[in-house]
C-alpha positions as CSV (number, residue, x, y, z in Angstrom):
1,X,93.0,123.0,38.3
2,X,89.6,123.4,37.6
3,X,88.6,121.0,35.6
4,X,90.4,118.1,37.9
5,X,87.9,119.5,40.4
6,X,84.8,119.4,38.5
7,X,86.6,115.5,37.7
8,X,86.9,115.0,41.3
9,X,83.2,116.1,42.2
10,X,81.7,114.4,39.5
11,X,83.0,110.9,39.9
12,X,82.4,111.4,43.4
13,X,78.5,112.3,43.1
14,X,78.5,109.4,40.5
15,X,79.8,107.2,42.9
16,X,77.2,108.5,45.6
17,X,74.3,107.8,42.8
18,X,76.2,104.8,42.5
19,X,75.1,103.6,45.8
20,X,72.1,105.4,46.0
21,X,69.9,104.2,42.8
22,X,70.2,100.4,43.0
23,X,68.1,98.9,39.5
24,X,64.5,97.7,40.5
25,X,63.7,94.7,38.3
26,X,61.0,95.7,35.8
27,X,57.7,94.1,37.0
28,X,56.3,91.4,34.3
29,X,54.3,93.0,31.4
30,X,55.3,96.5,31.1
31,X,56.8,97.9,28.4
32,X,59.0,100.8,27.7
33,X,58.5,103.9,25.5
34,X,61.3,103.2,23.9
35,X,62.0,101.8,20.3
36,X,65.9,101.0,21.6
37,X,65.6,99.2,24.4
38,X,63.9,96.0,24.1
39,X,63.3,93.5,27.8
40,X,66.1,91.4,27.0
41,X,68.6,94.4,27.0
42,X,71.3,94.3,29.4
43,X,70.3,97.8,30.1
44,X,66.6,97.2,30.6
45,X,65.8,97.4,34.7
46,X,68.1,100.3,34.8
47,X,66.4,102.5,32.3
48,X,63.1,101.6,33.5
49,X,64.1,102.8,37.0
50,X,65.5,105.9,35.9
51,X,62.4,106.4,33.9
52,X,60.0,105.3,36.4
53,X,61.4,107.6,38.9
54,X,61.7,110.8,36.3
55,X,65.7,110.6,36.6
56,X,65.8,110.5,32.7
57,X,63.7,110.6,30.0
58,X,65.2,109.6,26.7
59,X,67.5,111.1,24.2
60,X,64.3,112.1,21.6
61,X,63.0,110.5,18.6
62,X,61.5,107.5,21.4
63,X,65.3,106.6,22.0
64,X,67.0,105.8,25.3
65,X,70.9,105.4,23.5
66,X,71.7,103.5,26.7
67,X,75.4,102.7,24.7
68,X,75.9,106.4,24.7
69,X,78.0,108.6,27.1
70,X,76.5,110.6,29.4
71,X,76.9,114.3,29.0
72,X,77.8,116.8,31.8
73,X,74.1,118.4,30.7
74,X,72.6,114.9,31.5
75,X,74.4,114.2,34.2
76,X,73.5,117.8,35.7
77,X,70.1,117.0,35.0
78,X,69.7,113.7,36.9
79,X,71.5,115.2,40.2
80,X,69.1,118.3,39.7
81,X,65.9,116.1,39.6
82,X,67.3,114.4,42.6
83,X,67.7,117.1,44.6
84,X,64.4,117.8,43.3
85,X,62.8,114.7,44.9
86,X,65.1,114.7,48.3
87,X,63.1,118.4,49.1
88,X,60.2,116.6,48.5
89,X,60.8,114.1,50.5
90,X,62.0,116.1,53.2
91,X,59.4,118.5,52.9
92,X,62.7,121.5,53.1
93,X,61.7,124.3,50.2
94,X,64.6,126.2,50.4
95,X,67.0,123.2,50.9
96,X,70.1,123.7,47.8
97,X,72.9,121.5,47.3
98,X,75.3,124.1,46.8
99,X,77.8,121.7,44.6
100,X,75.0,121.8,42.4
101,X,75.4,125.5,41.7
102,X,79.4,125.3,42.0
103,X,79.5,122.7,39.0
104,X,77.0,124.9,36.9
105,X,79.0,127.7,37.5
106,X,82.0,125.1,36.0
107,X,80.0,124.4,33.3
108,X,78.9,127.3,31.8
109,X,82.1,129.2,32.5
C-alpha cells in the first residue's frame, strides 16, 4: 500500500516538474562541465537548464549519465532544491512542502 503511494506521489510531482521546467535552449558558445554531454546531444538544453538553475549537478567524475535512471535520492534532491528556490522566491522562510517530508519518511523507512 505504501509503496503505490510513494508511486502515485512521485509520478505526480514528476508530472508537475513536468510542466513546470520547460528546457531553455543553451545560448550559442557555452559549454558544459561535462565530458558526457557534448551540444549535439539530444539531452543537451535540458541538462544545461537543470545545471544552470542548480537542479542537478552531475553524477561525479565530470559526468552527467543523462541515459541513466533517476534515483529516488536524485529525484528527492531536485524537488528539495526546488522548494529551496520557491522560498526564495516567495521570500516565506518557514514555508515546507510537507510531501517532501512524507516521501523521506517513505524512503528511509
Amino acid at each position: 500500500m505504501k509503496v503505490k503511494r510513494l508511486i502515485s506521489v512521485l509520478l505526480a510531482l514528476a508530472m508537475l516538474a513536468g510542466m513546470m521546467a520547460v528546457a531553455i535552449p543553451a545560448a550559442a558558445g557555452e559549454e558544459l562541465p561535462f565530458t558526457d554531454v557534448s551540444k549535439a546531444d539530444w539531452a543537451y538544453d535540458s541538462v544545461k537548464y537543470v545545471t544552470d538553475n542548480g537542479l542537478m549537478n552531475g553524477t561525479g567524475g565530470g559526468a552527467f549519465t543523462p541515459k541513466a535512471n533517476l534515483t529516488r535520492a536524485m529525484v528527492i534532491t531536485v524537488l528539495y532544491r526546488m522548494e529551496q528556490d520557491l522560498k526564495k522566491a516567495c521570500h516565506i522562510p518557514s514555508m515546507r512542502i510537507p510531501i517532501l517530508r512524507s516521501l523521506q519518511r517513505e524512503i528511509t523507512a
